[in-house]
C-alpha positions as CSV (number, residue, x, y, z in Angstrom):
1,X,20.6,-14.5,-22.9
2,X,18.3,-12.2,-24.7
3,X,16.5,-9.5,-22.4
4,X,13.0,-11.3,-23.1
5,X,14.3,-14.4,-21.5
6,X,15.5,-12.4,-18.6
7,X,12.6,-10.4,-17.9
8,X,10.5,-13.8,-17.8
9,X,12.9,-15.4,-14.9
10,X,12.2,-12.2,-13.3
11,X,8.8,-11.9,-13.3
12,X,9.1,-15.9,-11.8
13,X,11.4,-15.3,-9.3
14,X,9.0,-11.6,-7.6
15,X,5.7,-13.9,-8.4
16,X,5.1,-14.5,-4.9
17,X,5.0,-11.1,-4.8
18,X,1.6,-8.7,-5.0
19,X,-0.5,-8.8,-7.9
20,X,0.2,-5.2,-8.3
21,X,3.6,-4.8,-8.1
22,X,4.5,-8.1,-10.3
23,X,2.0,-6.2,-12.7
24,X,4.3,-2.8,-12.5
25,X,7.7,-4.7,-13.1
26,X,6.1,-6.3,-16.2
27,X,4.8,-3.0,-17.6
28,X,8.2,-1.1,-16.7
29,X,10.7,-4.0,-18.1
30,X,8.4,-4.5,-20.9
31,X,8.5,-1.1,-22.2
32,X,12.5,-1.2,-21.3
33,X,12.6,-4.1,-24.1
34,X,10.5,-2.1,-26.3
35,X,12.7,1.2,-26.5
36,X,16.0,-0.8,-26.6
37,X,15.4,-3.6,-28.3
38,X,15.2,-7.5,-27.2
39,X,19.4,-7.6,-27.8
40,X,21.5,-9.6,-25.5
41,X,21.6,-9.0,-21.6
42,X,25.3,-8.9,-21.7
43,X,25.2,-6.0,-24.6
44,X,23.1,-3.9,-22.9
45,X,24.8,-0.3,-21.8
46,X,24.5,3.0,-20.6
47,X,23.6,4.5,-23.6
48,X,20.8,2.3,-23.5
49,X,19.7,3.4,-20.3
50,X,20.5,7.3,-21.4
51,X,18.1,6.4,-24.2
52,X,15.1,5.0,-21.8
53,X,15.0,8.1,-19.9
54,X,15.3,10.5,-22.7
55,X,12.2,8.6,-24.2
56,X,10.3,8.7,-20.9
57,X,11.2,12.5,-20.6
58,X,10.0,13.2,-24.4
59,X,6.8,11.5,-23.0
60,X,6.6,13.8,-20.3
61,X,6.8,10.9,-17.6
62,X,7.1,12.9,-14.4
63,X,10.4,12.4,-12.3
64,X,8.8,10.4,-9.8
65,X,7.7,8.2,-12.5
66,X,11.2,7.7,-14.4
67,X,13.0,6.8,-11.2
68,X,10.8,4.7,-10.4
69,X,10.9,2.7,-13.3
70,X,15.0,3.4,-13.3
71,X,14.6,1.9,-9.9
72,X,12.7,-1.4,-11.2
73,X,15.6,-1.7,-14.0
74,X,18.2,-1.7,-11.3
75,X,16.7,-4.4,-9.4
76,X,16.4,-6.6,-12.8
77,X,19.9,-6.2,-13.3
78,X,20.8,-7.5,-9.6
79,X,18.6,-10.5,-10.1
80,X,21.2,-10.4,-13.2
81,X,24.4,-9.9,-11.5
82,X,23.4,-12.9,-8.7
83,X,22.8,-15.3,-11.2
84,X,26.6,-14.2,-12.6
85,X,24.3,-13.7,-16.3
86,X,26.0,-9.9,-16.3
87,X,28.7,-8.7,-14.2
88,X,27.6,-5.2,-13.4
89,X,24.4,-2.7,-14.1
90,X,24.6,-0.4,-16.6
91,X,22.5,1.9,-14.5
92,X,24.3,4.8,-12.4
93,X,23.7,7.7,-10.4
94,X,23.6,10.1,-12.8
95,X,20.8,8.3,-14.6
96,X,18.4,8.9,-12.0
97,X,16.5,12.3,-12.2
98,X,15.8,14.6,-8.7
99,X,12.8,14.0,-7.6
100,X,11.1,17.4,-5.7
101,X,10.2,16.5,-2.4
102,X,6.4,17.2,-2.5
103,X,4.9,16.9,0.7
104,X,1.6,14.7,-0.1
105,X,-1.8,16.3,0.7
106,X,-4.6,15.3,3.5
107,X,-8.8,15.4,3.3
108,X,-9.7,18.3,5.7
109,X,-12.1,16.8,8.5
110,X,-14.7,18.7,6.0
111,X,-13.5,16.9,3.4
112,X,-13.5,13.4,5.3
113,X,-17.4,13.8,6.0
114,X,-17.8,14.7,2.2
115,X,-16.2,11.5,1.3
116,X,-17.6,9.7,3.8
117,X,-21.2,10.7,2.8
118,X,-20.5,10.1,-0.9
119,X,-20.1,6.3,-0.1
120,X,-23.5,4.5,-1.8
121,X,-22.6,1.0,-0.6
122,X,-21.7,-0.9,2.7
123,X,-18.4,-2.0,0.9
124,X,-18.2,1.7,-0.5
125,X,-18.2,3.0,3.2
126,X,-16.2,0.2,5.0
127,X,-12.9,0.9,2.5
128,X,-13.1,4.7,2.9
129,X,-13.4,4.3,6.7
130,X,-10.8,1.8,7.7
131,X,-8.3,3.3,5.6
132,X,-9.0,6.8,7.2
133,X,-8.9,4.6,10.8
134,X,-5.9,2.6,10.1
135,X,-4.1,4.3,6.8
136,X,-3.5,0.6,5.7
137,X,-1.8,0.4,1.8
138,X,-4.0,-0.9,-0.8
139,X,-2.4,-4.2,-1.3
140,X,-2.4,-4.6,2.6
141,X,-5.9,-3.8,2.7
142,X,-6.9,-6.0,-0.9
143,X,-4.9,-8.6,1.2
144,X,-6.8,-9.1,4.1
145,X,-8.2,-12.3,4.6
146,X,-11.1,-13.3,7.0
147,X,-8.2,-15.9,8.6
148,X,-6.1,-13.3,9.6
149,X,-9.0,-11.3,12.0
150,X,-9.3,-11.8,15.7
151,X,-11.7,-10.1,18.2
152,X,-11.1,-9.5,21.6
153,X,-13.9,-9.4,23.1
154,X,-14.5,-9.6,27.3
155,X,-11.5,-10.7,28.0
156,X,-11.3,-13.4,25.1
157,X,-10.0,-14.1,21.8
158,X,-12.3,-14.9,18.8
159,X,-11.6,-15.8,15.1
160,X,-14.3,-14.0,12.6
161,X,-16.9,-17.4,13.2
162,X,-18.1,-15.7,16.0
163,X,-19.6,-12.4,14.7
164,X,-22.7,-14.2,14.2
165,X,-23.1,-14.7,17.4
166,X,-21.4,-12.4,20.1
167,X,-22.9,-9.2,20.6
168,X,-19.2,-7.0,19.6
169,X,-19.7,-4.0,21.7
170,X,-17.2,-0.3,21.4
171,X,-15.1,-1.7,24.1
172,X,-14.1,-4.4,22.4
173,X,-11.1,-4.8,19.6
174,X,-10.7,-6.1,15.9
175,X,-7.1,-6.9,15.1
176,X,-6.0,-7.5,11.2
177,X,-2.9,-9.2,10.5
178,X,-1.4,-7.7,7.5
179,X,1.7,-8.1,5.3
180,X,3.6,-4.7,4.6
181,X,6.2,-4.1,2.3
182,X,9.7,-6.7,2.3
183,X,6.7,-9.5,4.0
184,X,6.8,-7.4,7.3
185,X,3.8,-8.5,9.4
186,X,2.2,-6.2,11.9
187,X,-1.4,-6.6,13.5
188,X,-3.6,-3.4,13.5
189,X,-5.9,-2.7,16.1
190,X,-9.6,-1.4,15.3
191,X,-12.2,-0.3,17.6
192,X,-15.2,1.9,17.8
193,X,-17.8,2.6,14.9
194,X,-15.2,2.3,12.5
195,X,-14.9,-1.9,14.2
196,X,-18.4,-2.1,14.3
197,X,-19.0,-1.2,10.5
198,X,-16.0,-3.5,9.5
199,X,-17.8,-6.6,11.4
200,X,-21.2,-5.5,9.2
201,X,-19.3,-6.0,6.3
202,X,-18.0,-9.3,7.4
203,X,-21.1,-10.3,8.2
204,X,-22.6,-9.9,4.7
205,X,-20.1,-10.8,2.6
206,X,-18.7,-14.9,3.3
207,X,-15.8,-14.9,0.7
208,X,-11.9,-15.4,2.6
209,X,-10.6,-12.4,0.7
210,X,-12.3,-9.9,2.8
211,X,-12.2,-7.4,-0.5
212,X,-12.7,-9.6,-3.5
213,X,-11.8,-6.6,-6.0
214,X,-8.0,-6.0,-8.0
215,X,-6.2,-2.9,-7.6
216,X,-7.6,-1.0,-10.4
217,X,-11.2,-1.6,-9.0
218,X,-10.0,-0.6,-5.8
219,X,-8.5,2.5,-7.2
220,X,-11.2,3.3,-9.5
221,X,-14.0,3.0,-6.7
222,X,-12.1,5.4,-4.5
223,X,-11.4,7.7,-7.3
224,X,-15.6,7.8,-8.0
225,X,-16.0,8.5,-4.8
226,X,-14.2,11.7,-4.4
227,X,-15.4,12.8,-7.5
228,X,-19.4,12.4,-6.3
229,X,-18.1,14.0,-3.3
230,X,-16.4,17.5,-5.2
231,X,-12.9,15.8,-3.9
232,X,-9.8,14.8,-5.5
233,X,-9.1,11.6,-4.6
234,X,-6.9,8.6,-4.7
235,X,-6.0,5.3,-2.1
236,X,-2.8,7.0,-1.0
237,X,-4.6,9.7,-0.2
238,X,-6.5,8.6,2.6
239,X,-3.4,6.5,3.9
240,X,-1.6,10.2,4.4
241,X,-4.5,11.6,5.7
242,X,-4.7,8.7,8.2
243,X,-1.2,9.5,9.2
244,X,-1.6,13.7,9.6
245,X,-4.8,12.8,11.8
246,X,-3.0,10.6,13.9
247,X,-0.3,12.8,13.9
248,X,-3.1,15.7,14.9
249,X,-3.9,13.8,17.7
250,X,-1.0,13.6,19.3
251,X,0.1,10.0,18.5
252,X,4.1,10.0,18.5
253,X,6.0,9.9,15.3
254,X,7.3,6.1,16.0
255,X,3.4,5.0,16.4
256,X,2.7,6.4,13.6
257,X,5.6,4.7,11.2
258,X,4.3,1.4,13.1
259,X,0.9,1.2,12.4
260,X,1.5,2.1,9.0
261,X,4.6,0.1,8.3
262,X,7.1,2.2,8.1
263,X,11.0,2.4,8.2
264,X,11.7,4.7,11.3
265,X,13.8,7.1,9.8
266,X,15.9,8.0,13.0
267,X,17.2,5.3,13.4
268,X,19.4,3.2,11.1
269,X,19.4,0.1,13.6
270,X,16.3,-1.9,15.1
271,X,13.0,-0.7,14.5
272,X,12.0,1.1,17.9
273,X,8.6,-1.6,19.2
274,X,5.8,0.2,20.2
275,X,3.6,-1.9,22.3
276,X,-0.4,-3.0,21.5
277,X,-1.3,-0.3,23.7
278,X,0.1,2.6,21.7
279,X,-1.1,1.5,18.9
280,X,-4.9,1.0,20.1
281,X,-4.7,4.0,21.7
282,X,-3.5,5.5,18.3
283,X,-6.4,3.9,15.9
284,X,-8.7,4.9,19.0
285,X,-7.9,8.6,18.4
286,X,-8.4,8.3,14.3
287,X,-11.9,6.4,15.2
288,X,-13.0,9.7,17.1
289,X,-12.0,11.7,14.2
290,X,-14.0,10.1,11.8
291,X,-17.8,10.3,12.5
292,X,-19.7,7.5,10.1
């Protein structure tokens, strides 16, 4: 089968996937094609991949970049080798460049009100602050949907119907349902101004998808932002910084990887659970941290 064919079963099989990431894979396989040439699955070899790289290093693709496009490659040729269309990928160890361990940087609490006061709109604001609060990904956050919201509130459970009517005080709690990487689920906890400002935006704005926007609008807002603020800015950005002030305040490591979604590292076999509990008491100390 040519590679053209292949890239489109692909793409079919990971559409259920986010609009983001089925968006990469095309980019990534389609400029694969384009340096190789659309020649016959079966034919294509590790000079070919040698070849892809050296083009992406002429092109001054950082490290990060090339592996991780090595890395989309790779999982193309599994699809491959399941479907018995190739019996092995062309792609080895060798072929995948070092990648320096930068350790990512956080806002300053300076820099958090800066950012923070450079929001011009309620929708503006509400991203900035519960990604801070709950260092949710972008495609977890562009994913939320007004169905997957409940509010505890005295005692009792509420879907998102009820904003218009219950008066949602600090004590209470807004949990959002997301779906993380591999479709892991886990609920996030909210409370605090940071609650209170979410439920104002759910209040004005009706649609299901709680953020009507795609990823580049999403990126492109946040990126303005920093900008009017004198910051350097970027989604993953706030995620990290989400995660040092958690860390800051004294939330444990294993919190941390669960309200963000993480892998524990530690350990290879179950994921350690952290209780409800730990985890409102970890989104409680980010809401202190941010003042809105």
């Amino acid at each position: 089968m040519k590679l053209s064919e292949c890239i489109e079963l692909f793409l079919s099989y990971i559409s259920d996937k986010s609009e983001h990431t089925v968006k990469n894979y095309r980019t990534d396989l389609n400029q694969f094609k384009q340096i190789v040439g659309d020649k016959d699955v079966e034919k294509i070899s590790k000079a070919d991949i040698a070849k892809f790289r050296m083009v992406l290093q002429s092109n001054k693709k950082k490290s990060s970049t090339i592996a991780r496009k090595l890395a989309c490659i790779n999982s193309f040729f599994e699809y491959l080798i399941d479907l018995e269309i190739v019996s092995s990928s062309p792609i080895t160890r060798s072929h995948r460049p070092k990648i320096s361990q930068k350790i990512p940087s956080a806002l300053s609490h300076e820099e958090i009100k800066k950012v923070i006061n450079a929001t011009r709109t309620l929708t503006e604001r509400t991203v900035i602050v519960l990604m801070l609060t709950t260092g949710l990904r972008s495609s977890e956050l562009l994913g939320i949907k007004r169905s997957s919201i409940l509010i505890e509130h005295n005692g009792q459970v509420y879907t998102t119907d009820s904003i218009y009517s219950l008066d949602i005080g600090s004590e209470d709690i807004l949990y959002i349902r997301v779906e993380g990487k591999g479709g892991k689920e886990r609920e996030v906890p909210i409370t605090g101004q940071p609650m209170e400002l979410f439920i104002e935006h759910l209040r004005f704005n009706s649609s299901d998808r709680v953020f009507p926007m795609s990823y580049h609008s999403l990126w492109r807002m946040v990126v303005n932002i920093g900008k009017r603020a004198g910051v350097v800015l970027h989604p993953h950005k706030l995620r990290h910084t989400a995660a040092t002030l958690a860390l800051q305040s004294g939330a444990e490591l294993r919190i941390i990887q669960e309200l963000l979604g993480h892998a524990s590292p530690i350990t290879t076999a179950r994921y350690a659970k952290v209780g409800q509990k730990q985890l409102l008491k970890a989104t409680k100390a980010l809401s202190e941290n941010i003042r809105i």
